[in-house]
N, C-alpha and C positions, 0 to 999 in steps of 0.2 A: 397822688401825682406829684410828682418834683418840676420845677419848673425852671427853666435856663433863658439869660438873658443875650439872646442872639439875633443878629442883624443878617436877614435873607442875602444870601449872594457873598457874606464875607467866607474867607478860608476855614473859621469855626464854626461856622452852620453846616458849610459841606461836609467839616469831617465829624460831626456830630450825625449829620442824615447819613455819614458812611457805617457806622455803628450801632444806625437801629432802624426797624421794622416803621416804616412813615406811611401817614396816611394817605399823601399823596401819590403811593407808591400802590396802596392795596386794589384799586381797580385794574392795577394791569396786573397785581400778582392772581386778582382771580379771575384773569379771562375778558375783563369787560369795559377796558379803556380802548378808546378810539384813537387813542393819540402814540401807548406804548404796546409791544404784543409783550406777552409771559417771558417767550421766548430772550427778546432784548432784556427785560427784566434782568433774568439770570445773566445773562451774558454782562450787563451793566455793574450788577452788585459782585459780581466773581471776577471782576477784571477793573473792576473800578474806572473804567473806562466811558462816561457820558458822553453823549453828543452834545457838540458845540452848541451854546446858545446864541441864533443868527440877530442882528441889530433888530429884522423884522421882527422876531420872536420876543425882545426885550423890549422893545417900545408895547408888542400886545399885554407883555406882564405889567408893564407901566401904568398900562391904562387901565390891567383888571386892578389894580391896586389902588390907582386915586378911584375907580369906582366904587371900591369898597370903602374908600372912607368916606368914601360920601354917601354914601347907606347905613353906615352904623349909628348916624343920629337917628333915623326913622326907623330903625331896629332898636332902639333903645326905647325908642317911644310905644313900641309893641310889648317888646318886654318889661318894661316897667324898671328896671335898672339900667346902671351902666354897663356897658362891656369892654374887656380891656384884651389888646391881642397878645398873647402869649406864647410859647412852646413848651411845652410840656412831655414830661417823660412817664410810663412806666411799665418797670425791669425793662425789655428789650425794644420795647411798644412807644412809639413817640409821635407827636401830630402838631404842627403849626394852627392856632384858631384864629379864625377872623374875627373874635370876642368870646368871653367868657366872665361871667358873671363871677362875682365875688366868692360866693359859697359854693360855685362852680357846679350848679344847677342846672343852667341855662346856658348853653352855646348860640353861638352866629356864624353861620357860612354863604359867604356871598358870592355868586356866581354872575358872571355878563347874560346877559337874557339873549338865548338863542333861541331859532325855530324848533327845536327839541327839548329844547323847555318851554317853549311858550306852549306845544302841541300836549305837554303833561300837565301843565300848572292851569287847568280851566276850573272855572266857577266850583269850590266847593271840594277842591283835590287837598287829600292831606299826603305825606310823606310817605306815605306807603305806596302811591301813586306817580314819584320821584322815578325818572332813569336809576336802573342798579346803579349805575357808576358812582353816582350824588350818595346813593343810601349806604353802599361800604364805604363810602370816605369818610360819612358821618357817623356810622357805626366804630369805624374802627377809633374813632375820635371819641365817642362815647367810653368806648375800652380805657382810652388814657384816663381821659378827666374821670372818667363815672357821672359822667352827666345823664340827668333824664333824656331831656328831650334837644332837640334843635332845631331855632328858627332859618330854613333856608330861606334865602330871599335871592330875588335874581331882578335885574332891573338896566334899564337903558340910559344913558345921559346923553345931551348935547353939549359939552360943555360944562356947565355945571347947573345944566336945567336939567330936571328929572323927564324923562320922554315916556316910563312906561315902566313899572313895578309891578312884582307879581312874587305872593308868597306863601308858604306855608310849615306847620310844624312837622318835623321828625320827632317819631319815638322811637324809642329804643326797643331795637328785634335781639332778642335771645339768642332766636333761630342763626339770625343769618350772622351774629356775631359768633358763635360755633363755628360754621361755616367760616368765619375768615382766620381765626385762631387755627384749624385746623390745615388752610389754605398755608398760612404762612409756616407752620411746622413742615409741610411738605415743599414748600418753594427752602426752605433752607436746607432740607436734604440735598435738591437736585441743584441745591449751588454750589455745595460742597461737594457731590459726583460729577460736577462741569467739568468739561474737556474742552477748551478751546477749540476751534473749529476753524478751519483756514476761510478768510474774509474772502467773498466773490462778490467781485461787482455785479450790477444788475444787467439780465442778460439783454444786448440789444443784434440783432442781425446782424451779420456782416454785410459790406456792401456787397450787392450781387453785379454781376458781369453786365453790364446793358451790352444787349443782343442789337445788331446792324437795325436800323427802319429798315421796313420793308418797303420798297419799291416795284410797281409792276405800271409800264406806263406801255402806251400802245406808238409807234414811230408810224410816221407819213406814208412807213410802206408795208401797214400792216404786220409790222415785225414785232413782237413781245420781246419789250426790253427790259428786265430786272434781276435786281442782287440777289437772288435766291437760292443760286447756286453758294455765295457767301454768308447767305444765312443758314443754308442747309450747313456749312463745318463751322458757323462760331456754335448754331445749337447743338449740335453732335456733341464739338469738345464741352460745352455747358454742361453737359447732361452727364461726360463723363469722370467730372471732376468731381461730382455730389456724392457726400459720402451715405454708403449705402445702406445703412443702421444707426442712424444717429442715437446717441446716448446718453447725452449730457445738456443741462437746458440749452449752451450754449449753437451745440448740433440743432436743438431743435427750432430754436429761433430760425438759424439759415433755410433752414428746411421748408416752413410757412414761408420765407421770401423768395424761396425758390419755386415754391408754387405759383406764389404771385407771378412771379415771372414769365413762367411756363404761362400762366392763362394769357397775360399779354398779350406773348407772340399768337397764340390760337388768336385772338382776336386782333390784332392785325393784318394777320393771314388771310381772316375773313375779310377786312375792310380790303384788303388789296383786292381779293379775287372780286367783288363787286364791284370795286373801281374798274377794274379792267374789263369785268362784263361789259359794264356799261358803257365803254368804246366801241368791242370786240366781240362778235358771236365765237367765235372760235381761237379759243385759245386752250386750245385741248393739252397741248404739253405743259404750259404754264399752270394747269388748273392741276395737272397729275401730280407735277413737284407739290406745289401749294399744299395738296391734299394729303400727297407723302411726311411734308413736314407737319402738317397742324395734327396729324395721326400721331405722329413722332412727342409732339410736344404734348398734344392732349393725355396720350397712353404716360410720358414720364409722371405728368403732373397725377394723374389719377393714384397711380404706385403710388407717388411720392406720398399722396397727401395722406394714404390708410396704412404707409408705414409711419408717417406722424401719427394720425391717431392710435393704432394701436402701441407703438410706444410712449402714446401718454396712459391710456387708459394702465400697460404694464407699471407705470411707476405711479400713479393710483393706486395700483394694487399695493403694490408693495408699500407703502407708505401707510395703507389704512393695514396690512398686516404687522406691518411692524408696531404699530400702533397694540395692537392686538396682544401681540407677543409680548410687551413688556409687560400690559396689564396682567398678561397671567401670570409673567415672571413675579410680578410685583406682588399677587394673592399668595401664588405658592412661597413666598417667601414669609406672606403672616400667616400660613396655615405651619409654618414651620416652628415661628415663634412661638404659637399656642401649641404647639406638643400634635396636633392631631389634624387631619381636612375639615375643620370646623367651618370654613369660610362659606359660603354662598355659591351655587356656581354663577347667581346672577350678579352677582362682586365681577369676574372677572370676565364681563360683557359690558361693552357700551358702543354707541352705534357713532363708531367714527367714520365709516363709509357717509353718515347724515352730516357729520361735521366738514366734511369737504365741497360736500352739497354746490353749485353754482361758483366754486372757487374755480380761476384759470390759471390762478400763479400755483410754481409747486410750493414756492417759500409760503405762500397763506395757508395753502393743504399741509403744510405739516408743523404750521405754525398753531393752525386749529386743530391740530392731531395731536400739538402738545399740549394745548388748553386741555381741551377733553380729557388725555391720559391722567392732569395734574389733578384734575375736579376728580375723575374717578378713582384713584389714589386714597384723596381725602377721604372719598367715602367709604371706600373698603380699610381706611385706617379706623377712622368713624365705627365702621362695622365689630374690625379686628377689636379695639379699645371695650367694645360693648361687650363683645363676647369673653374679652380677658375677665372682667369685673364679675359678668355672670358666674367664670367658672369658680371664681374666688369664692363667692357667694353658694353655689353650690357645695362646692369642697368645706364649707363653713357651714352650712347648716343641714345639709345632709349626710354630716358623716358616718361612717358605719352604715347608713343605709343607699351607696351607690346603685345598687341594682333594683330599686326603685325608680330608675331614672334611664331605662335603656332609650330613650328619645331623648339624649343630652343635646346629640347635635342640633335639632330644632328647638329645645329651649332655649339652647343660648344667643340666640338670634332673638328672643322677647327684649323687651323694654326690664330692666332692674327691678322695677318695680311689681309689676306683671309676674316677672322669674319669683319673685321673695316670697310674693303669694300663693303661687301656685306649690314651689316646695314647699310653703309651710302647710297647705293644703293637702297636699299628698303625702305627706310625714303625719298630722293629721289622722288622717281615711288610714293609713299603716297603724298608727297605735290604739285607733280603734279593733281596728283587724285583728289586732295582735292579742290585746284586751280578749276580745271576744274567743278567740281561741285559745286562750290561757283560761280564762274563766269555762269554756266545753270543757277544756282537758281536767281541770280542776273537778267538775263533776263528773266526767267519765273517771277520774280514781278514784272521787268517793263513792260512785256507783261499784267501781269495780272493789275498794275496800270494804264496800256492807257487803256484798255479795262474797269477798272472801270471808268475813266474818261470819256470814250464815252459814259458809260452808266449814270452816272449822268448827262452827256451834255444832253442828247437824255430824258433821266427823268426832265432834267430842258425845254428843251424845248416841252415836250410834257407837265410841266406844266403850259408853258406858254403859248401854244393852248388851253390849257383847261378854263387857267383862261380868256384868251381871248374870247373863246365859252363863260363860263360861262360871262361875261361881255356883248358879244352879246344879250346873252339869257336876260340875268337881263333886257338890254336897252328894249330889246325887249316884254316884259313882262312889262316894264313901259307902254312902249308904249301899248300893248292891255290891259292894265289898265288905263290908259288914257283916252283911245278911248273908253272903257267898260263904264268909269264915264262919261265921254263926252255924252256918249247914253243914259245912267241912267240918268242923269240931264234934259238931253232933253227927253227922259221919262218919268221922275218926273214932267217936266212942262206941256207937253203933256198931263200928268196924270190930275195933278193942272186945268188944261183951263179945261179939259173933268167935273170935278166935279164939279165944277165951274158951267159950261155950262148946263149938269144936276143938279145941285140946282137950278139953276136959271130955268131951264123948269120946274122942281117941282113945285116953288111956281109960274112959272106964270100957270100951269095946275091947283095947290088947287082953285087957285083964278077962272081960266074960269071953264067950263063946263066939267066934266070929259070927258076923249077921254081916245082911245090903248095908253098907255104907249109904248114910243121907247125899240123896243128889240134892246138892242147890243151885237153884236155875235163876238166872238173873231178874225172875217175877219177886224171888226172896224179898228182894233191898228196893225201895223207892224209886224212882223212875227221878232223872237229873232233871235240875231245871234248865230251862230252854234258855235262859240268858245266861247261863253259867259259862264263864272264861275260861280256857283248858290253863292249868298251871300245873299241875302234876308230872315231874319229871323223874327219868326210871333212874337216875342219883339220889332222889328223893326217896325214891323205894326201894334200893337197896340198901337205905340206909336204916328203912322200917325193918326191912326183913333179914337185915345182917347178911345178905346175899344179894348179887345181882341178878336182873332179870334180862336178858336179851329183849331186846325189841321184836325180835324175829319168833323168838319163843311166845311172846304176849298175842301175835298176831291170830299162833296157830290157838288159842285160847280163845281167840277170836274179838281181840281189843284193837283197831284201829287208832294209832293217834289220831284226835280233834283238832291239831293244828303240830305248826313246827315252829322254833325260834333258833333263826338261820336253821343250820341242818337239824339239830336235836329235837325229837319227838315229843309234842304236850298231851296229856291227857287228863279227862275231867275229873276232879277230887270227887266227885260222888260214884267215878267207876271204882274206886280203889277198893271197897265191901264188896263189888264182883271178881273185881281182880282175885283178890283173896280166897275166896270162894272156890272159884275158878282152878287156885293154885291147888287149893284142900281138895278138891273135887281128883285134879290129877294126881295129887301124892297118891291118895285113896283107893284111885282105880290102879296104879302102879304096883302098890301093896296088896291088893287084893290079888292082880295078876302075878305075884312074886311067889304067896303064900299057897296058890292051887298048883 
């Protein structure tokens, strides 16, 4: 705290209190002086414009001043030090003290002892039990100095006899110093949007028209004599000079006195027409006017008075909507600031219809329509403020995992601390999650890599069955190739001796005497084997026989190819010694047939 050495009432005290946030200033900036409204507030500090201070009013500051010094010896004596009065500053925040202790510990504020403090300060009340008004002057006093606590004391003199003390400790509220920090950030906006506003005196009635007495007397010859006829056109033109929708408080003030008025004459009307009973049984025309006009007056007043009300209760209305309407102006514009409708919709509700409650001025309805709007400002700024820090907070420790958090909008309404927990909690319960499903997946590959491993085992050794089959089969297939040529060869020889054998009977037959030529019938030559592969092609055999053989010739021989390869005809190496045979057998009969 910095501290300035200035005398109350001089030119540099005022322009010092014009320059900062006072604490004798904060119970009307938050709503709860009895002496300034909010409204004057703003209007005061935007225009620099104070009301006069009246003689009466300085003599009352007089005397709360020598009463305070004449309390701060017995406030010293409670406190245990001196206390010295000062003014002090800090940054924008500044507060006059009725004492403050050296180490600036300990404050004193001393108030005149009213029926609203004596009805708070009973047996055993501490500072928490203070009218708000006392507890933000002394909070916001706390904010300068940073004092703990403060002895309020309140007390009566006569003179310079003590009549009556009553005291107790303030501590210092956190809460409600939020609360006025926040107050005054908002009272400085709406001093800085101030519009001047054209000053209206306070509304009073105009005077209304006094309407003729009524007169109704009875004459010595039973004649009714009165101005009734004269009151029948002053109330006519009365009635038709009233404007017929009033608008403005000022309309409505006439309006209430022009009801006044109206009931009057009804009741005069009445006293006349009883006075005049009371001479007269018959005064039948006198009583018909009479009755014409108090109808007359009664029926305006009646209108009159339910277009007064219903023109109040309309600017009621409209007073507490207007109200309405800037609070939401005012959400929607910090739902704007944060990027998204993070706000509350219970932010931009407050029950200003309650805050006009038993008010009959409209300047208090909407002097309490501006307290209200300004408290509930704070608090959806309050709100706004929370919510901003949260999102910081989330965008900082939830990053990369935003969609973990599709409930942002109702987190960030939590308390910081609440919010820190709970994301590190659910980030948390996520890397477990995550964990755990990394570590499945990890065993479902290794499941799934033994599993291919078995199966390439099981594919490598089924194709080393295979290739070993196929190895068997190959040896094996050497083998009845082999043995197939092995049989062929010794069939080819077999063949070879047979032709051989028939040549050589050929010409030893040319030579003797012809005889039967040997038939040889395919029982001759071994019977083929049954596994035998046909390969025997007739390029093959004509190259045995140095001639070709038709296919179509072998048939009539009666040899079938055993198979084909593509079109060409195979047949089996062990038919070739019938072939042969076959062949020898036809020359034989052809020769034989030539020779007879």
């Amino acid at each position: 705290m910095q501290t300035h050495k200035l005398q109350q009432g001089t030119p540099e005290w005022h322009a010092h209190r014009a320059q900062h946030f006072n604490a004798s200033d904060a119970p009307a900036m938050m709503g709860c002086s009895p002496y300034e409204t909010r409204t004057q507030l703003i209007h005061r500090l935007a225009t620099g414009i104070a009301p006069e201070v009246t003689a009466e009013m300085q003599l009352i500051f007089a005397e709360g001043h020598r009463s305070e010094a004449l309390a701060r010896p017995l406030a010293e004596d409670i406190v245990g030090d001196d206390l010295y009065p000062v003014t002090g500053t800090n940054g924008k925040y500044s507060a006059s003290f009725d004492g403050l202790t050296m180490d600036r510990a300990d404050a004193f504020e001393h108030k005149s002892l009213n029926e609203l403090l004596r009805a708070a300060m009973v047996s055993g009340c501490t500072g928490a039990d203070l009218p708000l008004l006392y507890r933000v002057q002394m909070e916001h006093q706390h904010l300068v100095s940073n004092a703990s606590r403060t002895l309020f004391m309140a007390s009566k003199w006569r003179g310079d006899e003590l009549v009556e003390k009553r005291e107790a400790w303030y501590v210092t509220d956190p809460q409600l110093r939020a609360q006025i920090v926040a107050g005054w950030a908002q009272l400085e906006a709406d001093v800085a949007a101030y519009v001047p506003m054209e000053v209206v005196a306070k509304v009073v009635a105009a005077p209304v028209q006094t309407l003729p007495a009524v007169q109704v007397r009875l004459s010595g010859s039973l004649a009714v004599a009165s101005n009734l006829p004269e009151i029948s056109v002053a109330l006519r033109a009365f009635i038709g000079r009233m404007v017929e929708k009033p608008s403005n408080d000022q309309e409505f003030a006439n309006a209430d006195a022009e009801c006044k008025a109206l009931k009057k004459i009804e009741d005069a009307l009445d006293s006349a027409e009883e006075a005049a009973l009371g001479e007269l049984t018959d005064v039948d025309a006198m009583r018909r006017l009479k009755a014409e006009l108090h109808a007359l007056a009664r029926t305006t007043r009646l209108a009159r008075e339910k277009i007064v009300e219903a023109e109040k209760k309309n600017r009621k209305t409209k007073i507490v909507f207007d109200g309405h309407a800037a609070l939401k102006a005012h959400v929607d514009a910090l739902n704007v600031r944060l990027g998204k409708p993070y706000m509350p919709e219970a932010a931009a509700k407050a029950d200003f219809a309650g805050a006009i409650a038993g008010k009959k001025n409209f300047d208090n309805m909407e002097d309490a329509i501006a307290t209200l709007l300004a408290s509930s400002k704070i608090a959806a700024n309050e709100t706004a403020d929370r919510i901003q820090v949260n999102l910081a907070t989330l965008r900082e420790l939830a990053i990369g995992h935003h969609s973990l958090f599709p409930d942002t909008a109702q987190l960030v309404l939590k308390a910081n601390d609440d919010l820190t927990a709970l994301v590190r909690t659910r980030l948390a319960d996520h890397q477990r999650q995550e964990e755990a499903k990394a570590d499945q997946l990890r065993q479902q590959i290794r499941r799934e890599e033994e599993a291919r491993a078995q199966q390439l085992a099981h594919a490598a050794e089924q194709q080393r069955l295979q290739a070993e089959q196929q190895e068997r089969d190959r040896q094996a297939a050497q083998q009845r190739q082999a043995e197939a040529d092995e049989r062929q060869r010794q069939q080819a020889a077999v063949s070879a001796r047979a032709v051989v054998q028939t040549a050589t009977a050929a010409a030893q037959a040319a030579a003797a005497p012809p005889a039967e030529p040997e038939i040889l019938t395919p029982n001759t030559f071994p019977e083929p084997a049954t596994d035998e592969v046909p390969t025997l092609k007739l390029g093959t055999m004509a190259e045995r026989l140095g001639f070709a053989l038709p296919g179509a010739f072998l048939m009539t021989l009666g040899f079938e190819p055993a198979a084909r390869e593509r079109a060409a005809p195979l047949y089996l190496e062990s038919d070739w010694p019938r072939i042969t045979a076959a062949l020898i057998a036809h020359i034989n009969r052809v020769r034989a047939l030539q020779a007879a």
